[in-house]
GUTOR-337124 format. One record per residue (C-alpha): residue in three letters; x, y, z. Coordinates in nm, 4 decimals. Last residue first. Example, Ala and Ser with C-alpha at 12.3 -4.5 7.8 and 13.67 -1.06 7.14 Angstrom:
2
SER, 1.3670, -0.1060, 0.7140
ALA, 1.2300, -0.4500, 0.7800
***
This chain:
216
UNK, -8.5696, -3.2316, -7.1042
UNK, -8.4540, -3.2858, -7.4450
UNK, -8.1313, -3.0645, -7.4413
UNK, -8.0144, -3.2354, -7.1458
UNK, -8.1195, -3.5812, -7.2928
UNK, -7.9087, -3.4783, -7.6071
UNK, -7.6224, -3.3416, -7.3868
UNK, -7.5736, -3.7545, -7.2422
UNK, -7.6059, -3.8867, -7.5658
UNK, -7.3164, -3.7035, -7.6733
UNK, -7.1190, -3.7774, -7.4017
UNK, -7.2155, -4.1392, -7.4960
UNK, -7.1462, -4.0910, -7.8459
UNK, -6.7805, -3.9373, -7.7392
UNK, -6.6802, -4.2190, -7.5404
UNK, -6.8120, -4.4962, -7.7758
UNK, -6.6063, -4.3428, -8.0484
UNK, -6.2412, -4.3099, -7.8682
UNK, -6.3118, -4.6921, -7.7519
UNK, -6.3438, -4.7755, -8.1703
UNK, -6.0787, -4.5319, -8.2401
UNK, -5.8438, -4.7148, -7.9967
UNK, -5.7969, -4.7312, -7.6376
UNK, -5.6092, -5.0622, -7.4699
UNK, -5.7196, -5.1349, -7.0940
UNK, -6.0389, -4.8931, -7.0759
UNK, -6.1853, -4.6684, -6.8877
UNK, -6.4068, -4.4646, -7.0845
UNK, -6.5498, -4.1682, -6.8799
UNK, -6.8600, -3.9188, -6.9041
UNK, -6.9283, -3.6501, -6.6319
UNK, -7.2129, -3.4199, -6.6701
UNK, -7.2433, -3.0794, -6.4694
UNK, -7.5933, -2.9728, -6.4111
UNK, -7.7164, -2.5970, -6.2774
UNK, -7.7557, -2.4787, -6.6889
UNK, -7.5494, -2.7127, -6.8859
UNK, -7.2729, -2.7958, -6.7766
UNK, -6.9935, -3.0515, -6.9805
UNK, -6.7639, -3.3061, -6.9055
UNK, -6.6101, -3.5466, -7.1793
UNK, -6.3532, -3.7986, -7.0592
UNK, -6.0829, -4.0311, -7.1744
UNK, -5.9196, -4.2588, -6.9900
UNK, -5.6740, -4.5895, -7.0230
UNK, -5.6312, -4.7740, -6.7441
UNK, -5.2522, -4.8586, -6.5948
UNK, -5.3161, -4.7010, -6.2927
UNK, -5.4555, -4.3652, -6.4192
UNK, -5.3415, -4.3201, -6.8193
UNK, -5.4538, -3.9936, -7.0071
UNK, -5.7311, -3.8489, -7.2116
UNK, -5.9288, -3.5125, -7.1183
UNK, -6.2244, -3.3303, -7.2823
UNK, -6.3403, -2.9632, -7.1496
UNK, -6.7050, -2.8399, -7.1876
UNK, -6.9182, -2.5137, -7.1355
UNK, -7.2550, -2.4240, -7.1936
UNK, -7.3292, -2.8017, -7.3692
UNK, -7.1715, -3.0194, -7.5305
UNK, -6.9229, -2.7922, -7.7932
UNK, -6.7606, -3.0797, -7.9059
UNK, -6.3987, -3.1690, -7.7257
UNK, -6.0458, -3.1565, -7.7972
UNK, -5.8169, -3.3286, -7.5334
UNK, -5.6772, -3.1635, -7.2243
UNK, -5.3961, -3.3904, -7.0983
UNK, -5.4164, -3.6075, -6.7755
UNK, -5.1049, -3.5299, -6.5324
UNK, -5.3169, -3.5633, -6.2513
UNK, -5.3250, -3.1662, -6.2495
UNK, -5.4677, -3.1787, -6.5786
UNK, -5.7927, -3.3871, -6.4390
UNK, -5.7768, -3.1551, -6.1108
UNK, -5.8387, -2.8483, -6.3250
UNK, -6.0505, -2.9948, -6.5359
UNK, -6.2910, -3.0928, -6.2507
UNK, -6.2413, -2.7099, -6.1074
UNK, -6.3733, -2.5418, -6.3692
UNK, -6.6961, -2.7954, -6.4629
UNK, -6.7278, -2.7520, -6.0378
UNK, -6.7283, -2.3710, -6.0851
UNK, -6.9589, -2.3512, -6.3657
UNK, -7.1800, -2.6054, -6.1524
UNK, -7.2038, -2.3639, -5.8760
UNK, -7.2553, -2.0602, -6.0997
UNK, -7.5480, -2.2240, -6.2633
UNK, -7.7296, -2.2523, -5.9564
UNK, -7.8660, -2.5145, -5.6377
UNK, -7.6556, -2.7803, -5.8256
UNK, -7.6682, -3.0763, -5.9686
UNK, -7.3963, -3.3227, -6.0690
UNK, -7.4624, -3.6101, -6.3236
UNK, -7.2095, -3.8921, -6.3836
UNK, -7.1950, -4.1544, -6.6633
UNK, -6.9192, -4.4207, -6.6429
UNK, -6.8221, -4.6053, -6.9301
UNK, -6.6218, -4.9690, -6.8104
UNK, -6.4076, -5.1943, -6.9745
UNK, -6.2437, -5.4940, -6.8348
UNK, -6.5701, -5.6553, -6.7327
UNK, -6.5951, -5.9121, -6.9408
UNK, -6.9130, -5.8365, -7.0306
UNK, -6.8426, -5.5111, -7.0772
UNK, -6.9383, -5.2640, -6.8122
UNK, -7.1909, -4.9517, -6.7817
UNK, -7.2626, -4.7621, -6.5056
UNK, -7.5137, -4.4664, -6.4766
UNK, -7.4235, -4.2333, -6.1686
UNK, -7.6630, -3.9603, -5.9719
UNK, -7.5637, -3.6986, -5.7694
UNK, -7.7865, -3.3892, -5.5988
UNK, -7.8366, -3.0584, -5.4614
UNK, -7.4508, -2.9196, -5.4475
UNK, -7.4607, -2.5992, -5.2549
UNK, -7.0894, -2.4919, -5.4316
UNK, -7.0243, -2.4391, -5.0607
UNK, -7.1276, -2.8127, -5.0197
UNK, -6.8305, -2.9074, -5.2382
UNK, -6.5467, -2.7495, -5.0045
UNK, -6.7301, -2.8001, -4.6692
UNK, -6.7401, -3.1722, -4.7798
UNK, -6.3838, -3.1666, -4.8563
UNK, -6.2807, -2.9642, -4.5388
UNK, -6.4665, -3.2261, -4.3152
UNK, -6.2923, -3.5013, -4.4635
UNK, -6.4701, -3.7828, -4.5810
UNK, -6.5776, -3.7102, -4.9697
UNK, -6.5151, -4.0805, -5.0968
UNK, -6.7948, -4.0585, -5.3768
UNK, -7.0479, -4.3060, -5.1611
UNK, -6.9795, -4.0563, -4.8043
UNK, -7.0743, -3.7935, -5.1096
UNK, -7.4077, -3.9749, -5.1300
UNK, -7.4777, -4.0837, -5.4848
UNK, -7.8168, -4.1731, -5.6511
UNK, -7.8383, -4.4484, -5.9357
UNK, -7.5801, -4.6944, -6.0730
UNK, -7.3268, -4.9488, -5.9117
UNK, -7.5584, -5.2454, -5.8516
UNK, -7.7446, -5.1924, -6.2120
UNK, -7.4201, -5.1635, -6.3805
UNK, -7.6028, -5.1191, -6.7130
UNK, -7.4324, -5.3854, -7.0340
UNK, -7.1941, -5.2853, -7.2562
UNK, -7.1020, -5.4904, -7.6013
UNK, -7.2827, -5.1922, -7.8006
UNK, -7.2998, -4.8927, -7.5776
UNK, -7.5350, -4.9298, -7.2983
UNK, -7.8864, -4.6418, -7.3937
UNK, -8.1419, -4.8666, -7.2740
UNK, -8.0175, -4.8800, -6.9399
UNK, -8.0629, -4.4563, -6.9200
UNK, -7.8147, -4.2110, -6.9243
UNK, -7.9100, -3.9723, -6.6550
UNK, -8.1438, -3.6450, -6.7218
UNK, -8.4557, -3.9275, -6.6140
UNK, -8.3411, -3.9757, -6.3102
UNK, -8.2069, -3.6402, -6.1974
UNK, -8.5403, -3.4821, -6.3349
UNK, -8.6351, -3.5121, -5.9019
UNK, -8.3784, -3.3395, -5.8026
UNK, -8.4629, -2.9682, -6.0061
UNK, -8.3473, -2.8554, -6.3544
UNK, -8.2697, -2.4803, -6.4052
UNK, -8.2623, -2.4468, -6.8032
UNK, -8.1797, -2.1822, -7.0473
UNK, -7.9248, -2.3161, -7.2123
UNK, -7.7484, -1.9838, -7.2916
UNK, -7.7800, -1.9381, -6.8690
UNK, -8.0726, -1.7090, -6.7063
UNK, -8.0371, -1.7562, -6.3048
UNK, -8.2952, -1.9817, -6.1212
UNK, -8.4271, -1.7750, -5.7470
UNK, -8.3064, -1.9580, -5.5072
UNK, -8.0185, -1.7554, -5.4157
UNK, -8.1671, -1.4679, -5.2539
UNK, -8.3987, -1.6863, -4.9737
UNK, -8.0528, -1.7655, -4.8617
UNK, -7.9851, -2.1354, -4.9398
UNK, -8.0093, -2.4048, -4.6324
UNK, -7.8203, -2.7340, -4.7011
UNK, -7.9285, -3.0439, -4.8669
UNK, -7.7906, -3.3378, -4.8142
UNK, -7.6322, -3.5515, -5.0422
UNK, -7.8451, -3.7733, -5.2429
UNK, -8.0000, -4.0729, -5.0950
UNK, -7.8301, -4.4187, -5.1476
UNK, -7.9001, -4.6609, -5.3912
UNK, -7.8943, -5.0682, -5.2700
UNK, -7.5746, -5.1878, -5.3545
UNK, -7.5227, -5.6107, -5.4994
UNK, -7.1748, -5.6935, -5.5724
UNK, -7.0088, -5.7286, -5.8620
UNK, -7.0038, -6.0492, -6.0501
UNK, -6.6660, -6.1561, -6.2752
UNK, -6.3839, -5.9430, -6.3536
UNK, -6.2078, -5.6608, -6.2741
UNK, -6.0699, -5.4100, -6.5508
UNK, -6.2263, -5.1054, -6.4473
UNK, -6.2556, -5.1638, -6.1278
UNK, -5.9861, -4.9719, -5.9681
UNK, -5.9554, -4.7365, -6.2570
UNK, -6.3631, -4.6201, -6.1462
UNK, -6.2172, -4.5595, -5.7743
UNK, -5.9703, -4.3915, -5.9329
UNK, -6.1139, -4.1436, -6.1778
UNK, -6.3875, -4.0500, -5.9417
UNK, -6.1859, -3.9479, -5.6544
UNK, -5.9576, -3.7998, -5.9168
UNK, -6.1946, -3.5532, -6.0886
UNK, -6.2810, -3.3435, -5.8156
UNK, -6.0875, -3.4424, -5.5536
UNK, -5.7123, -3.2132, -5.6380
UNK, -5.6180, -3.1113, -5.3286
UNK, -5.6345, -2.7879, -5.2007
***
């Protein structure tokens, strides 16, 4: 199985990463669609975070606008709900693949600099239960590693985490992903140079992110 977890993402954020000038305009897409659960797996399972969030906190569980680093602004155009057709998932094994984890919903908050060579990328993943998201959270650093990124120590964000740094065409990375309860977050610096400053935004974003988790 290839490894589409982490590197559909990871590239077709590298791609833009350090573009410049206007993007262009997207209207937000549904979610991906949802498929039938047996009656017995609807019923939320008890996690240490001890919460089952639905679709419609997707919005508000998100980074908001209000929360751009300092000298980022929100990718309005490239933000809000995700189809998988939208996250590159177009062969019928790789759909199979993630819908057997009975994904429910994905939702991305962009932020660029205003030069556009830096980008933070905020994604949320929800699933129908926990032990979908504990397997994507698994399988995300999994594929991260196996694109020859390194595992990189990370803050206890949530029920489990995993923090990765490396180099994907020529951009500089580091993420922070997390789950808590049915939700996998997703938080990504691409960057041309990283330093402690880039190091810093990346890690109060992820933070950010499992403070409006913890909030909700």
């Amino acid at each position: 199985m290839r490894p589409l977890a982490f590197i559909l993402v990871a590239l077709a954020l590298a791609a833009t990463a350090c573009s410049s000038g206007s993007e262009p305009a997207a209207q937000e897409q549904p979610g991906p669609p949802q498929d039938t659960t047996p009656a017995q797996d609807t019923t939320p399972q008890q996690t240490p975070s001890g919460r089952h969030f639905s679709k419609d906190e997707l919005p508000q569980i998100i980074l908001q606008p209000a929360d751009a680093p300092a000298g980022m602004r929100y990718t309005k155009s490239q933000s809000g709900a995700k189809t998988l057709d939208d996250l590159g998932f177009v062969l019928d094994a790789d759909i199979a693949e993630i819908r057997s984890l009975k994904v429910r919903g994905v939702r991305d908050a962009i932020f660029d600099s205003s030069n556009g060579r830096s980008r933070l990328s905020s994604r949320v993943w929800l699933f129908a239960q926990p032990r979908g998201a504990d397997a994507w959270l698994e399988k995300s650093k999994n594929d991260a590693t196996a694109f020859a990124l390194e595992l990189a120590e990370s803050p206890a964000l949530g029920d489990a985490s995993w923090a990765a740094r490396g180099t994907l065409n020529g951009i500089n990375v580091l993420t922070y992903a997390f789950r808590s309860g049915n939700v996998v977050v997703v938080v990504s610096m691409l960057v041309p140079e990283a330093n402690e400053a880039t190091d810093a935004t990346a890690l109060a974003a992820a933070q950010k992110a499992a403070d409006r988790l913890r909030a909700s």
